[in-house]
C-alpha positions as CSV (number, residue, x, y, z in Angstrom):
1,X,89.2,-81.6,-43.6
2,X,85.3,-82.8,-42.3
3,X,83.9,-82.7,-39.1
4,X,85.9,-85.7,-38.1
5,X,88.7,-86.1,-40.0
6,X,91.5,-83.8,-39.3
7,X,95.0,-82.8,-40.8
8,X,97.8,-82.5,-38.2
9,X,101.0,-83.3,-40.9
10,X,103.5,-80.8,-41.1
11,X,105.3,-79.2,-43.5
12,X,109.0,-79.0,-43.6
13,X,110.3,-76.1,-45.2
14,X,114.5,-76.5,-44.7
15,X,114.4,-80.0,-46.0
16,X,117.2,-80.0,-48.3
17,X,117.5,-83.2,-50.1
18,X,114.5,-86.0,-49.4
19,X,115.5,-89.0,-48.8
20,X,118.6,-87.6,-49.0
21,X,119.1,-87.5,-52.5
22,X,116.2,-85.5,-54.2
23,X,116.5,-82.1,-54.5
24,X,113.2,-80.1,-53.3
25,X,113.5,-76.7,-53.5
26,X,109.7,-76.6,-52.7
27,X,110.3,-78.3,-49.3
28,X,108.1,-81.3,-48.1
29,X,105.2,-81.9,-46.5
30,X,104.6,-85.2,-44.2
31,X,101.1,-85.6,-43.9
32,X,99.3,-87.2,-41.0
33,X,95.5,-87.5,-40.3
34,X,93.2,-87.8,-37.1
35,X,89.5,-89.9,-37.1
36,X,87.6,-88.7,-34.3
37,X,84.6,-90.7,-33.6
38,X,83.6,-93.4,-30.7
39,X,87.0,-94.8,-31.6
40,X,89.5,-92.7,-32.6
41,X,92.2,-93.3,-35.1
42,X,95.7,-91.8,-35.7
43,X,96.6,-92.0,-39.3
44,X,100.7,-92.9,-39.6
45,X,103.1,-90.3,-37.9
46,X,106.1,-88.0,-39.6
47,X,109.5,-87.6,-39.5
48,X,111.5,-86.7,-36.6
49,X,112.5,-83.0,-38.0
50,X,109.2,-82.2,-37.3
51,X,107.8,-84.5,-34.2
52,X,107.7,-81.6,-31.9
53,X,105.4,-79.7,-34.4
54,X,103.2,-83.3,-34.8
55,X,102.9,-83.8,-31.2
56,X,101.6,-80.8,-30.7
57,X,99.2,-80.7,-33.7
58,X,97.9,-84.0,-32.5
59,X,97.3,-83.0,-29.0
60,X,95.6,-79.8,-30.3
61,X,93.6,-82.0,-32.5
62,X,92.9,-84.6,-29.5
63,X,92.2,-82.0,-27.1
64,X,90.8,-84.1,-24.1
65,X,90.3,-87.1,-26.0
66,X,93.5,-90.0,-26.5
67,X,93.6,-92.0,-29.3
68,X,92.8,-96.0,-29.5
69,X,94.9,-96.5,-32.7
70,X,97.7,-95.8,-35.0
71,X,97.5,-97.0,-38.4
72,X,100.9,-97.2,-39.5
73,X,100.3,-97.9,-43.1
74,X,104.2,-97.4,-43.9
75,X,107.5,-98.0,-41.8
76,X,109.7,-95.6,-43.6
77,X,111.4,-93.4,-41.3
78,X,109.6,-90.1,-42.5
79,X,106.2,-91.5,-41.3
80,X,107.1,-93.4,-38.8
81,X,109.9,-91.4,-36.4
82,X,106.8,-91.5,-33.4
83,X,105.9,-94.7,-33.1
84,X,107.3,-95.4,-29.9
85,X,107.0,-92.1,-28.5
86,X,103.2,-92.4,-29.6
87,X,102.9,-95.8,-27.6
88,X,104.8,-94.3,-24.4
89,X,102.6,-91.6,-24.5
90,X,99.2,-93.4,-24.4
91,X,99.5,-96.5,-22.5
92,X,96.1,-98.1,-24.1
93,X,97.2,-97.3,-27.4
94,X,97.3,-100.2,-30.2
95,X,99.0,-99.9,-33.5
96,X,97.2,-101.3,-36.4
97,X,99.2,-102.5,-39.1
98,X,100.5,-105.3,-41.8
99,X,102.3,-108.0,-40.5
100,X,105.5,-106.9,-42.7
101,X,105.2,-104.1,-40.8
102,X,104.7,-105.3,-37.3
103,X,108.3,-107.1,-38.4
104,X,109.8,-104.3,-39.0
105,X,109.1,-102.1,-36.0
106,X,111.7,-103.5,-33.6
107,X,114.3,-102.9,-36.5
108,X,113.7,-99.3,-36.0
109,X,113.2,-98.5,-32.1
110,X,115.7,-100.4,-29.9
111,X,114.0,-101.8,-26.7
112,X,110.0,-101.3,-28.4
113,X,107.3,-102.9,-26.3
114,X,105.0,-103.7,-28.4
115,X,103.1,-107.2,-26.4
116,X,99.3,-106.5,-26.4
117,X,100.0,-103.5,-28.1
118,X,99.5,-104.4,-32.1
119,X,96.2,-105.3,-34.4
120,X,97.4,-107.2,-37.3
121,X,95.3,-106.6,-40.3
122,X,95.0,-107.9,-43.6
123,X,93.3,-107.7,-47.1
124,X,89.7,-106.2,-46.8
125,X,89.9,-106.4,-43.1
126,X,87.5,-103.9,-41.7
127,X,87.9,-101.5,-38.2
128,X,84.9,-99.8,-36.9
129,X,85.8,-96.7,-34.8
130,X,82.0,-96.2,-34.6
131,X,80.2,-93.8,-37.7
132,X,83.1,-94.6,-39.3
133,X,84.8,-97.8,-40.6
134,X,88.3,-98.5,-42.1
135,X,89.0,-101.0,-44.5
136,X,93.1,-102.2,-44.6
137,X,94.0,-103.2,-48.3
138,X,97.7,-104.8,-49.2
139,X,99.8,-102.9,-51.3
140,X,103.3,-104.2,-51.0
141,X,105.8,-102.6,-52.8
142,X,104.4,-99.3,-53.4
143,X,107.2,-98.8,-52.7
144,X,108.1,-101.3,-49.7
145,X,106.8,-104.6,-48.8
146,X,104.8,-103.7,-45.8
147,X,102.6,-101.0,-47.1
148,X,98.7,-100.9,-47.4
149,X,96.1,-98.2,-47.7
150,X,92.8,-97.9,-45.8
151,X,89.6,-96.9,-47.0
152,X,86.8,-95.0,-44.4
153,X,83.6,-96.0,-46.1
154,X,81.5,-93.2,-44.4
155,X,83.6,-90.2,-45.7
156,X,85.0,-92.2,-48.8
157,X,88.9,-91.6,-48.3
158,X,91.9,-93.4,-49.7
159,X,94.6,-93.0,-47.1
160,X,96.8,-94.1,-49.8
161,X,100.4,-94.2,-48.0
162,X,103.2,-93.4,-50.1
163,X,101.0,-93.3,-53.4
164,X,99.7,-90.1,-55.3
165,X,102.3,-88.3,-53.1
166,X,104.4,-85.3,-54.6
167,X,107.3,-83.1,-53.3
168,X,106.5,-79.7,-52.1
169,X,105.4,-78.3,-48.9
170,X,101.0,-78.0,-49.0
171,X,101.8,-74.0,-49.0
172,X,104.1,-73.9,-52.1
173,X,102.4,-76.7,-54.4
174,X,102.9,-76.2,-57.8
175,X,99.1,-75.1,-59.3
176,X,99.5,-78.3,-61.4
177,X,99.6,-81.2,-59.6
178,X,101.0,-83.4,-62.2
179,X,104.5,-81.6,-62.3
180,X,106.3,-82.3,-59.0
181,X,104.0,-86.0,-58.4
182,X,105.1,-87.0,-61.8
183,X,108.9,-86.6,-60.9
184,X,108.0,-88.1,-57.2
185,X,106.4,-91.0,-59.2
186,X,109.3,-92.1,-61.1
187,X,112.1,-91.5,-58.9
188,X,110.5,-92.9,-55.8
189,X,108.1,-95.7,-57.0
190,X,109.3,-95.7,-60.8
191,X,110.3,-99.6,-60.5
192,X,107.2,-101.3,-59.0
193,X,104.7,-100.5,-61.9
194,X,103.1,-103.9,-61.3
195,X,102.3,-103.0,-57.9
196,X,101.1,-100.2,-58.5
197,X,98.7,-101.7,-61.1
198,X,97.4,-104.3,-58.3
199,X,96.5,-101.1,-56.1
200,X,94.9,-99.4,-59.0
201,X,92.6,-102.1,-60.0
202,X,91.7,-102.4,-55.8
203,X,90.9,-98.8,-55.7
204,X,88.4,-99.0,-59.0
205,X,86.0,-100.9,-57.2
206,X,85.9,-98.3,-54.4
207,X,83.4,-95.0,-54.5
208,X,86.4,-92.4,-53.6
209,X,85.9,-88.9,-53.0
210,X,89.3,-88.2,-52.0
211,X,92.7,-89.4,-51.6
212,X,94.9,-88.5,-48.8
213,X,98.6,-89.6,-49.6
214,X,101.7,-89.0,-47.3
215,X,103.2,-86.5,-49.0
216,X,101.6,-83.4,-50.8
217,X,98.2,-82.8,-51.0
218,X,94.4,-84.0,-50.4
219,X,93.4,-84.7,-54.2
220,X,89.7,-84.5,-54.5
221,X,87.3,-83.9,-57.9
222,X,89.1,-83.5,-61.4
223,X,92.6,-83.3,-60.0
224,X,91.7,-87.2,-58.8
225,X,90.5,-88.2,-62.0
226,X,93.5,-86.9,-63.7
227,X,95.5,-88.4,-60.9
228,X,94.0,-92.2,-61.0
229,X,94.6,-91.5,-65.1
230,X,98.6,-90.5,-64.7
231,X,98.9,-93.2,-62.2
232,X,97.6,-95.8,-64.9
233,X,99.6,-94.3,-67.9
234,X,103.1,-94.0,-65.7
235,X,102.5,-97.5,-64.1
236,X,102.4,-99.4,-67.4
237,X,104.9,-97.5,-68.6
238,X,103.4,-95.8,-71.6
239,X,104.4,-92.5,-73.5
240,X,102.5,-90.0,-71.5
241,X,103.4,-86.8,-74.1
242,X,104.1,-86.8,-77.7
243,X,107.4,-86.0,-78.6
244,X,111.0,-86.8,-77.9
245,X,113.3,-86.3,-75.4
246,X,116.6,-85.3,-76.5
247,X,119.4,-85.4,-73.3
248,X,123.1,-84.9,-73.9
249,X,126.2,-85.0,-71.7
250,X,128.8,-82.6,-72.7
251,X,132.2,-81.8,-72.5
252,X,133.7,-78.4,-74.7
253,X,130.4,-78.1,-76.3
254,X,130.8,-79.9,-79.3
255,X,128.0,-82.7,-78.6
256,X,125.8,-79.4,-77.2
257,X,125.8,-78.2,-80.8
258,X,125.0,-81.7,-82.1
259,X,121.9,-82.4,-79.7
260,X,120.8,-78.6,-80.6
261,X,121.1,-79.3,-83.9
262,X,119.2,-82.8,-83.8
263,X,116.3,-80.3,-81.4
264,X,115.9,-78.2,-84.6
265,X,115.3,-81.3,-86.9
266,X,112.9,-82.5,-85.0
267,X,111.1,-79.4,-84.2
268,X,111.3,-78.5,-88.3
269,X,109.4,-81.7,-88.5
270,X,106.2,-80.0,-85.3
271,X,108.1,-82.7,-83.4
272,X,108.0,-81.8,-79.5
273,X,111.3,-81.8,-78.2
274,X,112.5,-81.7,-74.6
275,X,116.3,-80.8,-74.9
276,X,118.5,-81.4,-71.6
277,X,121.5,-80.5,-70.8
278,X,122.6,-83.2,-68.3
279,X,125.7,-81.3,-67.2
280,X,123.1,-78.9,-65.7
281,X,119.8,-80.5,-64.7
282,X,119.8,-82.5,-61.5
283,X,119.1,-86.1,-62.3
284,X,115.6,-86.4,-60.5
285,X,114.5,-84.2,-63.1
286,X,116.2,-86.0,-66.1
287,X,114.6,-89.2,-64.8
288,X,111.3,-87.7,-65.2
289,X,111.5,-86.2,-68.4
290,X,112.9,-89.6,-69.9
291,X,109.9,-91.5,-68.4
292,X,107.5,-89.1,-69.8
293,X,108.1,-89.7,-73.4
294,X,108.1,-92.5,-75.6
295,X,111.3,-91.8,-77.9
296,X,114.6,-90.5,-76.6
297,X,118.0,-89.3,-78.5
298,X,121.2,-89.5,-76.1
299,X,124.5,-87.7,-77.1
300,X,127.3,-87.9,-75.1
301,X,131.1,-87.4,-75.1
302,X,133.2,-90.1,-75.0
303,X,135.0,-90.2,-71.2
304,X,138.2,-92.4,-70.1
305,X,137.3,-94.7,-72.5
306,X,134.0,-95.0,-71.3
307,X,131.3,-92.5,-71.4
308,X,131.1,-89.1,-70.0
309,X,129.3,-89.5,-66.3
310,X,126.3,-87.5,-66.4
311,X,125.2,-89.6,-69.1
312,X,126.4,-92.6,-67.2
313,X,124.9,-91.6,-63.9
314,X,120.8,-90.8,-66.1
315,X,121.2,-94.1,-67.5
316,X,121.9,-96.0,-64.6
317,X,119.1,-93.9,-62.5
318,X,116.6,-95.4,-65.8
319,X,117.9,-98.7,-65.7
320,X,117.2,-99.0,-61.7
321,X,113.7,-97.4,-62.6
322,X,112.8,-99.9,-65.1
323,X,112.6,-97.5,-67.8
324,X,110.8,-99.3,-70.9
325,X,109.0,-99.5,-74.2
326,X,111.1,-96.8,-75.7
327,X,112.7,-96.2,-79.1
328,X,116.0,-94.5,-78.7
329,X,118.9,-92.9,-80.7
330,X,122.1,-92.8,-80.0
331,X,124.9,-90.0,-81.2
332,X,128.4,-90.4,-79.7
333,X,131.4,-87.9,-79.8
334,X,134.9,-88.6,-79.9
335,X,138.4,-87.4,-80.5
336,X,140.0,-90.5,-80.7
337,X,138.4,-93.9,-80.2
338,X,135.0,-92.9,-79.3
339,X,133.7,-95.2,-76.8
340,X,130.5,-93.5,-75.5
341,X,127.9,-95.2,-78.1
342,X,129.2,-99.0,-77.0
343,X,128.8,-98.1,-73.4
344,X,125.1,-96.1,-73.7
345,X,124.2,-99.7,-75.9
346,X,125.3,-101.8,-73.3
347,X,123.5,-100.2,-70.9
348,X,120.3,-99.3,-72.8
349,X,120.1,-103.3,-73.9
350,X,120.0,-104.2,-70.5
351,X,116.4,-102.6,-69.9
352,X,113.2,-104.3,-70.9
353,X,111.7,-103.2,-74.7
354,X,114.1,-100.8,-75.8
355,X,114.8,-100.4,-79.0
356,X,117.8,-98.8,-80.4
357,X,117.1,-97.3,-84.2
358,X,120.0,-97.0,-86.3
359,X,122.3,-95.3,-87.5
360,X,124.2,-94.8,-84.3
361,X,125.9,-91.5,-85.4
362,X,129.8,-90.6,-84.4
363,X,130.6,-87.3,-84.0
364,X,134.6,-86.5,-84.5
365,X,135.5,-83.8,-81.9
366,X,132.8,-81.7,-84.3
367,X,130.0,-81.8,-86.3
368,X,130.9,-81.4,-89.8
369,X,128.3,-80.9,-93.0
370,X,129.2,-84.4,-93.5
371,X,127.4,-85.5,-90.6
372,X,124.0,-83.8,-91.0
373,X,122.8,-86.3,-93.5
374,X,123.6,-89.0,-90.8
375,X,121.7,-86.9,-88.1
376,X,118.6,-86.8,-90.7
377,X,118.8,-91.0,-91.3
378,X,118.9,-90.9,-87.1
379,X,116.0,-88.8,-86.5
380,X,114.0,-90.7,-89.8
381,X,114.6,-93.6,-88.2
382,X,112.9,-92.6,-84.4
383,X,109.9,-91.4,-86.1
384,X,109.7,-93.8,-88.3
């Protein structure tokens, strides 16, 4: 990366779902960084699919040297699986860290020694490893309690833990960076806006030439400014596209034909519309979409007196998100007591500064001319 800052993360190309519930088709990358200077400083470790690969990447990147410390800016298991390997390894070795997260190492490594062993830091405390000097800021809850970031003031890098990350292996990136950090955004630190705020107005008052997250790549020029821009938009939960998302759950196809038909309204009208079929899309994916815009239409079939579940299962995944300030419409179908509009409201009323327009529209089975007029009111009404 410089003269004295080197990469030694790893990318993980088999990985089927992260965290075990994300698909990533693109793989994942855990990154890790080396300082090598008077002092020199191991930046967080990865997870144990690929600690071989690290270990061996940091002893190339070591090569006679041993390191003095590991900032562990994040205990979660994908950056953290060497910790105590790392301290068996190098006797003299000190981990530098929160004091959340000096807690929570014994909770993952049975038997850790960690007496003499740990620097706790804390906000705007500063580590000189000679040329080069960190500086620890808090960030808890992006996206756990223990997390901060560290700034090097002589090479001006955010090692920003957890934030700015994206899924995909550094190899198969997507050329934009927005598309697969924007779905990483809101599925993995969707519900802590406010944090994320708090760590947005510390880093304005830093001169940052790059950021270096934990997951995807280095951003650096215009991708940052577009980055620290996203980041601001999707952590106070505005709109950031124009248009509206239109997902639907269903069955036989009837309340297909309704959403497709609602699509075509919208788009007589140069509305944008993002049309998802929720029986098909993984909900990672949905989640993002949803978050992206500012007005949302859900149809879905009525199911066991309750509604259909893969618009039960989106709606949950927004409501533990904190999905907000949206306008939604709502279209239910139903062959005999439709039930799917009372539990969508129910759910929907439950989230923060959602507004449901009206008409709610029922579908019966099919849509019949006599329900187009009642599709127009809905759609009126959004826009409105």
């Amino acid at each position: 990366m410089t003269d004295s800052v080197i990469y030694i993360g790893q990318n993980d190309y088999d990985l089927p779902l992260f965290e075990n519930q994300y698909p990533v088709p693109c793989g994942m990358a855990y990154n890790s960084y080396v300082i090598l200077d008077d002092k020199v400083a191991v930046f967080d470790t990865v997870d144990a699919r690929k600690g071989e690969d690290w270990k061996k990447s940091l002893k190339d990147a070591l090569q006679t040297r041993v390191p003095d410390y590991l900032i562990v800016q994040h205990m979660e298991p994908d950056h953290s699986a060497l910790i105590q390997w790392a301290l068996h390894e190098y006797p003299l070795l000190q981990v530098v860290a929160s004091q959340k997260a000096l807690q929570m190492l014994p909770q993952f490594f049975e038997d850790i020694t960690l007496e003499g062993r740990t620097v706790a830091v804390k906000e705007g405390d500063r580590l000189s490893l000679g040329a080069h000097t960190l500086r620890f800021f808090m960030a808890p809850m992006v996206h756990w309690p223990e997390v901060m970031v560290t700034y090097e003031e002589s090479e001006k890098m955010l090692f920003s833990a957890d934030a700015f990350g994206s899924f995909g292996t550094l190899d198969q990136q997507e050329d934009d960076w927005a598309c697969e950090a924007r779905r990483y955004y809101f599925n993995i630190c969707g519900k802590y806006g406010m944090p994320v705020q708090t760590l947005l107005k510390k880093a304005s008052g830093l001169d940052i030439l790059a950021i270096c997250p934990l997951h995807g790549p280095v951003i650096e020029g215009e991708t940052m400014k577009d980055a620290l821009r996203l980041y601001d938009i999707w952590s106070r939960y505005e709109a950031e596209k124009d248009g509206v998302y239109v997902g639907y759950a269903s069955i036989h196809g009837g309340t297909a034909l309704v959403a497709q038909h609602v699509a075509a309204i919208l788009e007589a009208k140069g509305v944008k519309v993002c049309l998802m079929d929720l029986t098909r899309e993984e909900v990672s994916f949905a989640v993002e979409d949803a978050f992206a815009y500012g007005k949302a239409i859900f149809a879905a079939s009525s199911y066991d007196a309750g509604l259909f579940p893969p618009m039960y299962n989106l709606l949950h995944h927004l409501q533990a998100k904190a999905w907000q300030k949206k306008r939604v419409g709502l279209i239910e179908n139903g062959s005999w007591a439709p039930s799917a509009g009372r539990v969508m409201r129910e759910m929907l009323s439950q989230m923060k500064d959602v507004e449901i327009v009206e008409p709610m529209v029922t579908i019966r089975s099919r849509m019949h001319k006599t329900d187009e007029a009642q599709l127009e009111l809905l759609v009126e009404a959004l826009l409105r």
